[in-house]
LUMMI-407959 format. One line per 4 residues: number of its first residue (from 1); their letters; for each residue x, y, z of C-alpha. Coordinates in nm, 3 decimals. Example, Ala and Ser with C-alpha at 12.3 -4.5 7.8 and 13.67 -1.06 7.14 Angstrom:
1> as> 1.230/-0.450/0.780; 1.367/-0.106/0.714
***
This chain:
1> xxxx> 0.000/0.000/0.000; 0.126/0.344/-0.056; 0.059/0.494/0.309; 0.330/0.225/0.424
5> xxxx> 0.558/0.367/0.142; 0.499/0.721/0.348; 0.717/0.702/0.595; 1.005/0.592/0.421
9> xxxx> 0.995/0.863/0.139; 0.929/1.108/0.429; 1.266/1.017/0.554; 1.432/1.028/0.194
13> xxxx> 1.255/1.410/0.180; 1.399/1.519/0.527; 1.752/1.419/0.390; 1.645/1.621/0.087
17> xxxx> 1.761/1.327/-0.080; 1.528/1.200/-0.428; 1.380/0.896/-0.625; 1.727/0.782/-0.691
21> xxxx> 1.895/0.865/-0.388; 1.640/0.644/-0.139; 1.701/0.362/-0.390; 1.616/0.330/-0.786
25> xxxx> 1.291/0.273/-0.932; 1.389/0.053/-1.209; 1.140/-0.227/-1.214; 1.095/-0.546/-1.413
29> xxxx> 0.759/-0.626/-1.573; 0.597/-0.851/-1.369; 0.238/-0.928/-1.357; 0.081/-0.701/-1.080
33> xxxx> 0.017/-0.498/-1.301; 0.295/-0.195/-1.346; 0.280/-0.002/-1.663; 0.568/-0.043/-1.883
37> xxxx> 0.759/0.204/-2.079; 0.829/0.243/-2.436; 1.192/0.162/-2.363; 1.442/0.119/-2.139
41> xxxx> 1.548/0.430/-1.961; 1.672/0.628/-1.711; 1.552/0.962/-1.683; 1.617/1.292/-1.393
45> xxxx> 1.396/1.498/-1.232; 1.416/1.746/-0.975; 1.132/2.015/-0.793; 0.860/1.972/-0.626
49> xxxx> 0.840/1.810/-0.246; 0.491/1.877/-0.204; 0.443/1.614/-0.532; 0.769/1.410/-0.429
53> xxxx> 0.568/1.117/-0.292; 0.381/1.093/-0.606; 0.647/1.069/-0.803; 0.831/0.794/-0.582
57> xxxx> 0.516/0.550/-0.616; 0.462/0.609/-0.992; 0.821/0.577/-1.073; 0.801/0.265/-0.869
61> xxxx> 0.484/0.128/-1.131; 0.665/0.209/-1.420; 0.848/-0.088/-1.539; 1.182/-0.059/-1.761
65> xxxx> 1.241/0.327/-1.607; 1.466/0.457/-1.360; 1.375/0.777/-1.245; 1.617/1.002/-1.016
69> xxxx> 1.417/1.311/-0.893; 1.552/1.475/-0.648; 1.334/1.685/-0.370; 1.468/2.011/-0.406
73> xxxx> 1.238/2.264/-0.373; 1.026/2.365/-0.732; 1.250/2.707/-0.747; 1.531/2.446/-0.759
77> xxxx> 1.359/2.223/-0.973; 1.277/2.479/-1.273; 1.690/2.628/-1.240; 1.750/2.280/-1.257
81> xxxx> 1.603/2.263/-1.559; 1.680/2.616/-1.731; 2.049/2.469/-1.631; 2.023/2.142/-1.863
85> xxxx> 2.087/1.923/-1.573; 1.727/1.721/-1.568; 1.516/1.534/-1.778; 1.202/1.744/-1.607
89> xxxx> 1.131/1.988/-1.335; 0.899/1.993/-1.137; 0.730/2.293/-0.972; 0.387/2.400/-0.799
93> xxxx> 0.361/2.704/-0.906; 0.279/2.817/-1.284; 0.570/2.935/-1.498; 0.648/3.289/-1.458
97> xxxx> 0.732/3.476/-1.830; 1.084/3.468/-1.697; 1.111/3.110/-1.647; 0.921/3.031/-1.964
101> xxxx> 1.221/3.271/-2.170; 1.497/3.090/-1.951; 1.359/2.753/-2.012; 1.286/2.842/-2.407
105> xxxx> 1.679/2.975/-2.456; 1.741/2.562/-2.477; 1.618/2.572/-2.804; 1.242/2.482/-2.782
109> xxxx> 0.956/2.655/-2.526; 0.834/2.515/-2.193; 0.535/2.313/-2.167; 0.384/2.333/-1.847
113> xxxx> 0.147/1.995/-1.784; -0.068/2.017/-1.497; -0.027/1.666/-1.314; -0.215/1.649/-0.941
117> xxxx> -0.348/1.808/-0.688; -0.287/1.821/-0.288; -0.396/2.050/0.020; -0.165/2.242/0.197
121> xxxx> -0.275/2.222/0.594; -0.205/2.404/0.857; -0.121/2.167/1.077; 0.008/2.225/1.474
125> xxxx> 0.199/2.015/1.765; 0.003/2.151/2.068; -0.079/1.904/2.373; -0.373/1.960/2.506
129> xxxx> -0.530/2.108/2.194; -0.814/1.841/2.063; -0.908/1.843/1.717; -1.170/2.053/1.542
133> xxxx> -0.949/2.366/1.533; -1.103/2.631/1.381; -0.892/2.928/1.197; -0.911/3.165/0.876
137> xxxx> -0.686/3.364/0.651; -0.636/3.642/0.841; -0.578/3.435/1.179; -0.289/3.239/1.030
141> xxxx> -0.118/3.562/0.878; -0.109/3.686/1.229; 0.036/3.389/1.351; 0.279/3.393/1.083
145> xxxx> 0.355/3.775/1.102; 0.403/3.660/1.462; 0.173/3.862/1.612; -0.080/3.614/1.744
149> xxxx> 0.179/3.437/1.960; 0.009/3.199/2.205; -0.262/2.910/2.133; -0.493/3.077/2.389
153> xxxx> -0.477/3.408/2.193; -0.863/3.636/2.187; -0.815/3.603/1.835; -0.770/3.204/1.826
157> xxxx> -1.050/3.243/2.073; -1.284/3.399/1.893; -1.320/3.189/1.639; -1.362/2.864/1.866
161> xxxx> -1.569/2.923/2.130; -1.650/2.669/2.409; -1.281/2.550/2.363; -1.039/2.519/2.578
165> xxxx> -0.710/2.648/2.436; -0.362/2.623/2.647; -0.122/2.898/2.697; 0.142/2.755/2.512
169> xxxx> 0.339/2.970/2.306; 0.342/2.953/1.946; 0.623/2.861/1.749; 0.587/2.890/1.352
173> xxxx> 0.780/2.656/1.111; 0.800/2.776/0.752; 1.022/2.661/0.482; 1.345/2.787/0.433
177> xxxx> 1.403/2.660/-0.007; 1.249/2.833/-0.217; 0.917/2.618/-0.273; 0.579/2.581/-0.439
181> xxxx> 0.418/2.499/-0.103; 0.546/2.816/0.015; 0.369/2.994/-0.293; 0.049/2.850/-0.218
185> xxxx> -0.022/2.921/0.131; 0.085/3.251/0.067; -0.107/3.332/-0.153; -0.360/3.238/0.016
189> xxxx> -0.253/3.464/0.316; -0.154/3.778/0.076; -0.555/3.735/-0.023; -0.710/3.741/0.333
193> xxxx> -0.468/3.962/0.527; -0.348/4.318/0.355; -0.113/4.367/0.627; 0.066/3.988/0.515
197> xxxx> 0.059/4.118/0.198; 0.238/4.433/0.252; 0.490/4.263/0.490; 0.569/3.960/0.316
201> xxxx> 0.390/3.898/0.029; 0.337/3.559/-0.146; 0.577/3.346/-0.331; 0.863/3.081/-0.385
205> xxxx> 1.056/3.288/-0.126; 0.950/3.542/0.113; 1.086/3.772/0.384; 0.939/3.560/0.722
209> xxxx> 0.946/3.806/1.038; 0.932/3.498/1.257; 0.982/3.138/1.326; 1.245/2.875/1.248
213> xxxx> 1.249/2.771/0.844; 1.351/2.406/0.764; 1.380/2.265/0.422; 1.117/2.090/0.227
217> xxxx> 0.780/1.956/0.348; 0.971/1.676/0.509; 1.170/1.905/0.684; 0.874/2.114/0.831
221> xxxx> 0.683/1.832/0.957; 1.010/1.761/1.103; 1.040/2.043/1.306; 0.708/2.032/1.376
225> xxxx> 0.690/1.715/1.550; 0.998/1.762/1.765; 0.877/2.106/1.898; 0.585/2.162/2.152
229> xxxx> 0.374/2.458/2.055; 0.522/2.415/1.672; 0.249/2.532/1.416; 0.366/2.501/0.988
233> xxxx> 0.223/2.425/0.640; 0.248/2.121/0.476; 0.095/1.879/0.237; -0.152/1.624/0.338
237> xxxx> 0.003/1.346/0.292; 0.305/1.435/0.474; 0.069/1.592/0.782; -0.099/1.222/0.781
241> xxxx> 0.221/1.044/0.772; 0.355/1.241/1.088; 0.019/1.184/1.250; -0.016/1.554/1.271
245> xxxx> -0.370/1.756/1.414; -0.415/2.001/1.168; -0.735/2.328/1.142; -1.002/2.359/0.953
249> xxxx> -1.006/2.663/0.738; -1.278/2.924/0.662; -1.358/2.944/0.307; -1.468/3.246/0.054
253> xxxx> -1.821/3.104/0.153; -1.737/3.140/0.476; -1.765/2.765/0.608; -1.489/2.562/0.771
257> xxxx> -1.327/2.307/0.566; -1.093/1.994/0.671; -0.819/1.923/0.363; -1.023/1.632/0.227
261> xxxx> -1.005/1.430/-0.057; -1.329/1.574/-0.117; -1.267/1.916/-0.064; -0.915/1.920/-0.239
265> xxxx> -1.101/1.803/-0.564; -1.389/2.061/-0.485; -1.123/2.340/-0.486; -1.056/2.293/-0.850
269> xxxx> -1.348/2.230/-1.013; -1.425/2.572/-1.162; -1.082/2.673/-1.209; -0.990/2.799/-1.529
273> xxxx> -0.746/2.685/-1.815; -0.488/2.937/-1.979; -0.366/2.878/-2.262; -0.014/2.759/-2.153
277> xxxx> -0.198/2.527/-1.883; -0.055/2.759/-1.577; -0.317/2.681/-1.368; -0.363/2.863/-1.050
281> xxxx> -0.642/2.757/-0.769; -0.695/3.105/-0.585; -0.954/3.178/-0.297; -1.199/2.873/-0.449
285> xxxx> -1.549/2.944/-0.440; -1.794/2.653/-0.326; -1.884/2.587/0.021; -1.688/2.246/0.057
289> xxxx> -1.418/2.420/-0.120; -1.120/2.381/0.086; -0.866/2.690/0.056; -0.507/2.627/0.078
293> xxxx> -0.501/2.357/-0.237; -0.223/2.365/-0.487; -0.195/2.256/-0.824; 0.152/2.088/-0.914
297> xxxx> 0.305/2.053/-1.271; 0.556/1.857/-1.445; 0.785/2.111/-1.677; 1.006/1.994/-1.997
301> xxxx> 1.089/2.171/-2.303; 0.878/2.071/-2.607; 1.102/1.935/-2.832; 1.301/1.756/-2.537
305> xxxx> 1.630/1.654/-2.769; 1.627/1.993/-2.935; 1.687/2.116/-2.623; 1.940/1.861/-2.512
309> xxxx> 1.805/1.666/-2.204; 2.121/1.515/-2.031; 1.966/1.175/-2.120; 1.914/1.213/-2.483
313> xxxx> 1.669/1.032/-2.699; 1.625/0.747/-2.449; 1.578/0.976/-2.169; 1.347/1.210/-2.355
317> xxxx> 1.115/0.879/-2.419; 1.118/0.770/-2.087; 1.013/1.119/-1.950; 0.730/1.128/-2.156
321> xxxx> 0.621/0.786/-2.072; 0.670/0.889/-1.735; 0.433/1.213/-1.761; 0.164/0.991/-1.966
325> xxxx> 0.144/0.701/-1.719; 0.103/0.976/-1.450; -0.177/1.109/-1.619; -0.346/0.813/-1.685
329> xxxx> -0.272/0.533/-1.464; -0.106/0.724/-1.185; -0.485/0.929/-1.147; -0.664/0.576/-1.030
333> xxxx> -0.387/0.586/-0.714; -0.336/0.923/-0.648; -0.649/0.898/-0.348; -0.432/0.572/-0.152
337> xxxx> -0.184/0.851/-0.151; -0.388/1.096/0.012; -0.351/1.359/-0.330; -0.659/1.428/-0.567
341> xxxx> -0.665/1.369/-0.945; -0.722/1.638/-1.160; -1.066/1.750/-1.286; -1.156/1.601/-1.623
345> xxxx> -1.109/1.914/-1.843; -0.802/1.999/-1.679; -0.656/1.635/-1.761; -0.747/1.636/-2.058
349> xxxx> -0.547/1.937/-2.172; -0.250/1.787/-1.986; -0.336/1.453/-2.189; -0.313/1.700/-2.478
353> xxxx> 0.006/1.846/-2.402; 0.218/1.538/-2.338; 0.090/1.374/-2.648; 0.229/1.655/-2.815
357> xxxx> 0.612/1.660/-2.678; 0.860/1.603/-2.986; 1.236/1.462/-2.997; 1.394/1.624/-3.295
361> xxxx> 1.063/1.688/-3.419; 0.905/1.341/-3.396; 0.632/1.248/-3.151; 0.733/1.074/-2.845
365> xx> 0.413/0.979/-2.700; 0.052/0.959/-2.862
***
């Protein structure tokens, strides 16, 4: 099962070691069913750690691959591949025009292809404080601007009444890469809170005024669990994995939401399509919307031998196999995982886009 997978790629994360590095992914075909490849390959990867356990598990389906991806952050991950040193990147956020020039100078343009989606939760280490937290945007920006500084706080209060809250201070763990997960929750903050906004602002990499930063999701959960009073963001599946107690969070309808399955999925059902797939799930509407979801894409260069993947032709097959099987296969397991597929329209332009990625102008995947 892929929750008993959890721990172990947790561990590979906090040494913010990859795919590669906690042991390769190469598989045999055997007949439990993994996918295989058009050929034999090894391919490299680096980004994401908010998608990182994805990755690991798929990798691990697809038979006659190896992939290396390496945990790195998605600001990492898209340098990585502006550099020429990966197959793929991997990042939460969309492309910025900058990255799409830097990524185009390799000789062909970024595609962008929209491949999961996961909740980022605020999730605490607080004896004494049950579950059914309740908080909202502008809540956790004070907490985070670090001026809400104990759990028993009139603001923290206020919004759960009949509770009984300890006096524990607060400490706040944030990331310290530069990182997709980082982009999401605040921009989710910069939207509720004009004061966060002002301050800090939202992105890869912003100026904290408190707390302790630690690097990758691994690494905050990390931190979180060995400190009393910790409070950080992190995706679901890495919250469940430390057994973490994390809020509910009020929504633009105003309700309190849980990071569900449900309400992941919920989060992205009206969201729209750009042209160069940059998706970008902001301030959901629906009342079992929850929040603070990301979107999280694999990034390549069109024409992946024009633009000289390290791996060459055998490498630019397997990362397109890679993508494909994600997007098909890898959807029916993303829920054991604790990540939600992508809405239909939404996967079917990614569908689109991988079927169109070229080596030296031929198709590498239909």
């Amino acid at each position: 099962m892929i929750k008993n997978r959890m721990g172990a790629l947790a561990g590979c994360a906090l040494l913010a070691l990859g795919v590669g590095a906690c042991g390769s992914s190469k598989k045999s075909s055997t007949s439990g069913g993994a996918a295989s490849s058009s050929a034999s390959a090894t391919i490299s990867g680096a980004g994401s750690t908010f998608s990182a356990p994805v990755y690991e598990q798929w990798a691990s389906s697809l038979s006659g691959t190896t992939v290396n991806y390496q945990a790195v952050g998605s600001g990492a991950g898209i340098t990585a591949l502006e550099n020429k040193t990966v197959d793929f990147g991997a990042s939460d956020p969309p492309l910025k025009p900058e990255d799409e020039s830097a990524i185009a100078k390799n000789g062909s343009p970024a595609v962008q292809i929209p491949m999961l989606l996961g909740a980022i939760t605020v999730s605490y280490n607080v004896p004494g404080l049950a579950t059914g937290l309740k908080l909202d945007g502008k809540t956790i920006a004070d907490i985070f601007l670090g001026k809400v500084k104990k759990w028993d706080d009139a603001e923290i209060k206020a919004l759960n009444p009949g509770s009984t809250l300890p006096t524990t201070a607060i400490t706040v763990i944030h990331r310290s890469d530069s990182s997709g997960t980082t982009a999401g929750f605040t921009q989710f903050l910069s939207e509720a809170s004009p004061e966060f906004k002002s301050k800090v602002g939202e992105g890869k990499d912003v100026p904290w005024p408190t707390g302790t930063g630690a690097k990758g999701n691994a690494g905050v959960a990390g931190a979180v669990q060995q400190t009393a009073g910790a409070v950080g963001y992190v995706e679901q599946a890495y919250a469940l994995q430390h057994k973490f107690t994390y809020a509910s969070v009020k929504n633009k309808a105003g309700k309190f939401v849980a990071p569900s399955l449900a309400s992941t999925s919920a989060a992205a059902a009206e969201v729209a399509v750009p042209a160069n797939l940059g998706i970008k799930i902001s301030n959901p509407g629906g009342a079992g919307s929850y929040p603070i979801t990301s979107q999280t894409f694999i990034v390549v260069n069109k024409d992946l031998c024009k633009a000289g993947v390290p791996g060459g032709k055998s490498a630019a097959k397997g990362a397109a196999s890679f993508i494909k099987y994600g997007l098909m296969q890898g959807q029916a397991v993303l829920s054991q995982a604790d990540y939600a597929a992508l809405p239909a329209a939404i996967l079917a332009k990614s569908k689109e886009a991988v079927a169109g990625l070229l080596c030296n102008g031929a198709a590498l995947n239909g």
